[in-house]
Backbone as ProteinMPNN parsed JSONL, in Angstrom:
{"seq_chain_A": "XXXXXXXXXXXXXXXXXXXXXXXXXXXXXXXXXXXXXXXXXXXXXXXXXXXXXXXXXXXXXX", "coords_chain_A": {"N_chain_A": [[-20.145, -7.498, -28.155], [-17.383, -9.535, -27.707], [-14.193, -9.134, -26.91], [-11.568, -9.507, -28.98], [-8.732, -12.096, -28.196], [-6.405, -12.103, -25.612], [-6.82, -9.502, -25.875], [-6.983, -6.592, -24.383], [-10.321, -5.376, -22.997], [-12.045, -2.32, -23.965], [-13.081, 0.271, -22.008], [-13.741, 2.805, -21.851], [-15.585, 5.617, -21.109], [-18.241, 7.776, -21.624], [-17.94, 10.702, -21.201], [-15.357, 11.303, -19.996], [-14.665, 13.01, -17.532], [-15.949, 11.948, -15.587], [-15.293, 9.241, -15.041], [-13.727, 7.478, -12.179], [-11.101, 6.615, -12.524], [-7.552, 6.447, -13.971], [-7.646, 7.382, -17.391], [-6.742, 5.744, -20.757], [-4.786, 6.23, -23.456], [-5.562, 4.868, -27.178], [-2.938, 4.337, -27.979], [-1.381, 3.812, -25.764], [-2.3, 2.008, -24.65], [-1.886, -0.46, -25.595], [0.766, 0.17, -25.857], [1.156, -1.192, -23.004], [0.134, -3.482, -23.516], [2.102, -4.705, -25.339], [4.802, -4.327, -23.477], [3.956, -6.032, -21.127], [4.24, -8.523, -22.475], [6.263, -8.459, -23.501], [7.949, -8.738, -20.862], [6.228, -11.407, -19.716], [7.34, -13.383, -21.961], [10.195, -12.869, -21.704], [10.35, -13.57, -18.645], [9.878, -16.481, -18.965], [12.29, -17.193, -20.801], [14.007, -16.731, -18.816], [13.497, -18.684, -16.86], [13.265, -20.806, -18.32], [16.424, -21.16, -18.542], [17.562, -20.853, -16.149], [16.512, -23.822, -15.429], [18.147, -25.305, -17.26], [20.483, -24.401, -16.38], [20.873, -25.602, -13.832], [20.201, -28.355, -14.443], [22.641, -28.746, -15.722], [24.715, -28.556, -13.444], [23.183, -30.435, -11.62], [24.431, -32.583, -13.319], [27.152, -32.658, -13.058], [28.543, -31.426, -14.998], [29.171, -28.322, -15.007]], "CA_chain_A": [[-19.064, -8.108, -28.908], [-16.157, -10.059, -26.974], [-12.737, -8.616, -27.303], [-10.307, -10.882, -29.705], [-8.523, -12.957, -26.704], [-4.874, -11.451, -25.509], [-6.518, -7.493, -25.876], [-7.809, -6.069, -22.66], [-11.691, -4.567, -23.399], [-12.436, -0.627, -23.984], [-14.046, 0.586, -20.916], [-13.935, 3.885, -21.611], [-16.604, 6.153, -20.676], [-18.465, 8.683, -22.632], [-17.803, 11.251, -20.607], [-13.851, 10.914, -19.186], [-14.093, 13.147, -16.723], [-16.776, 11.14, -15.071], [-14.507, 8.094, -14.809], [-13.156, 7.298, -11.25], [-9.941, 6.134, -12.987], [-7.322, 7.437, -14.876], [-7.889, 6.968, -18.546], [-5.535, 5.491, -21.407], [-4.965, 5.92, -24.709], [-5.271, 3.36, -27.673], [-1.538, 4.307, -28.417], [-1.005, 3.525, -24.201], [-2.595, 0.764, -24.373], [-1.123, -1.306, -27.016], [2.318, -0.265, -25.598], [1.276, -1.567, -22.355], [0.011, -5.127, -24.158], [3.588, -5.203, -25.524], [5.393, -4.425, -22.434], [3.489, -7.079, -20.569], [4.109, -9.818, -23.281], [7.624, -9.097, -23.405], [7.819, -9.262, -19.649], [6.248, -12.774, -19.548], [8.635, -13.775, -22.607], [11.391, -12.755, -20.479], [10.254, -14.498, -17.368], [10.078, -17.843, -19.784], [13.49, -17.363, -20.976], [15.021, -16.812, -17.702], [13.223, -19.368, -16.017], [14.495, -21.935, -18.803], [17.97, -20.512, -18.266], [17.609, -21.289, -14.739], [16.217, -25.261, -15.758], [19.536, -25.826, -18.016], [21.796, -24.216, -15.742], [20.201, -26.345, -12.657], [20.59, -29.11, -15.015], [24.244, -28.945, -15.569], [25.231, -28.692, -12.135], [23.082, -31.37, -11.247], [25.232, -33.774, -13.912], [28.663, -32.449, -12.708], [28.883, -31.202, -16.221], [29.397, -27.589, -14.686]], "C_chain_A": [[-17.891, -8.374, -27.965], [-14.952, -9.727, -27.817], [-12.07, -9.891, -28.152], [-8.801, -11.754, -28.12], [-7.074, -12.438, -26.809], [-5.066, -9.534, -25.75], [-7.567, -7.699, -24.875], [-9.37, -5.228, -24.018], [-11.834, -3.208, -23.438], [-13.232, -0.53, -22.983], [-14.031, 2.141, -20.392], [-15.378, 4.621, -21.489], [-17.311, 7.526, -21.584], [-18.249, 10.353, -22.333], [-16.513, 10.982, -19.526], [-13.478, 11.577, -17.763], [-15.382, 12.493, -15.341], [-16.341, 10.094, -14.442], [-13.407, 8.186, -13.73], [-11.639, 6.955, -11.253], [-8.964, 7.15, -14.024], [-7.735, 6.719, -16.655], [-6.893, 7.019, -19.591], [-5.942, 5.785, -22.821], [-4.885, 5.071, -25.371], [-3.731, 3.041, -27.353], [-0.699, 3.127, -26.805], [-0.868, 1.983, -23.908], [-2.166, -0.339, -24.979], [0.2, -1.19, -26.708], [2.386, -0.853, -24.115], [1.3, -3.124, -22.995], [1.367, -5.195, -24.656], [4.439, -5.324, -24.66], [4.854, -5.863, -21.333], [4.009, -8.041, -21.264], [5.418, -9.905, -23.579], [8.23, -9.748, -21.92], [7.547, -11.193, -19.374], [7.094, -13.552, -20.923], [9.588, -13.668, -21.808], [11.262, -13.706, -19.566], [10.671, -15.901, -17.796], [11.162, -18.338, -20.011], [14.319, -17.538, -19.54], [14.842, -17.863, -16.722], [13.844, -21.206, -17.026], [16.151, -21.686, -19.16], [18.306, -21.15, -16.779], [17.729, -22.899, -14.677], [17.84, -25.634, -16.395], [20.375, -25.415, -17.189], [21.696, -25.254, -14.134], [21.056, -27.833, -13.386], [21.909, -29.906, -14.917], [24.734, -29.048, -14.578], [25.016, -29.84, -11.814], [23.98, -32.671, -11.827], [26.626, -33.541, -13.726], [29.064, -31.536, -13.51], [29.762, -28.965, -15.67], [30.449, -27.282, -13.831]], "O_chain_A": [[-17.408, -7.383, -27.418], [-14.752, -9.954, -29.01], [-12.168, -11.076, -27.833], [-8.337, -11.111, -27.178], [-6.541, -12.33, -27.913], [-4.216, -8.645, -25.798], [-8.488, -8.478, -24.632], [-9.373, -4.814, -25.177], [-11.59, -2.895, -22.273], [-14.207, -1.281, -22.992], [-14.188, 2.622, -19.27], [-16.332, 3.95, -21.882], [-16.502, 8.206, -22.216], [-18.405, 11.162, -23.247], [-16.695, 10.52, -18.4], [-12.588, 11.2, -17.001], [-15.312, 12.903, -14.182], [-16.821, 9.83, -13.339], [-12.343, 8.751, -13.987], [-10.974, 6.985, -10.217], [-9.314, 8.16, -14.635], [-8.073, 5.547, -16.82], [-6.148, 7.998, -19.633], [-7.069, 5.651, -23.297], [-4.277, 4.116, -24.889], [-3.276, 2.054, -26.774], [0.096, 2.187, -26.811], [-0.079, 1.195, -23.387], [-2.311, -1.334, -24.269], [0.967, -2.087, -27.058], [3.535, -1.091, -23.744], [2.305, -3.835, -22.969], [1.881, -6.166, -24.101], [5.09, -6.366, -24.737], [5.737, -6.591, -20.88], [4.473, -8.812, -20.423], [5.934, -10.98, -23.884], [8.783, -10.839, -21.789], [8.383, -12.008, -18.984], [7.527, -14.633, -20.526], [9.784, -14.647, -21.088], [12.001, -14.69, -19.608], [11.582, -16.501, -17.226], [11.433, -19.503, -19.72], [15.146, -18.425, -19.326], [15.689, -18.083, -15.856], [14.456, -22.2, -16.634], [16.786, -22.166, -20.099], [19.28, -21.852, -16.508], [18.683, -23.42, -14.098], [18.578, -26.333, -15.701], [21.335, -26.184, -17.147], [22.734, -25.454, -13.503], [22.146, -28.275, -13.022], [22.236, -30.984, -14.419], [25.561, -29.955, -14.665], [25.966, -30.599, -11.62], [24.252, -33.625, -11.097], [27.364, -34.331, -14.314], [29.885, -30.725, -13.082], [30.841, -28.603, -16.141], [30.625, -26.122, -13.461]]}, "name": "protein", "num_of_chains": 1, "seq": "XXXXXXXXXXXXXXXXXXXXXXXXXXXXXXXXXXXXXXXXXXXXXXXXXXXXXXXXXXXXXX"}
């Protein structure tokens, strides 16, 4: 079954201490997918913050 698109896959192991990695919880994981997605929100905003303020300069208007 393919994950719903925008959630990372379960690749936990049945046996955790088996797993070369560290291992997350759902709770972890779900506040990482939010932290990420505000992150690139952010970036978006600041990068059209950047475009309009570019903008203005370029027309004197600033």
């Amino acid at each position: 079954m393919e994950p719903e698109p925008g959630r990372l896959r379960d690749v936990t192991t049945a046996n955790p201490e088996d797993a070369p990695f560290e291992s997350f919880t759902d709770e972890e994981i779900d506040a990482l997918e939010t932290l990420a997605e505000f992150e690139a929100e952010h970036r978006r905003i600041l990068a059209m913050q950047t475009l309009f303020y570019k903008r203005r300069k370029a027309g004197g208007a600033a």
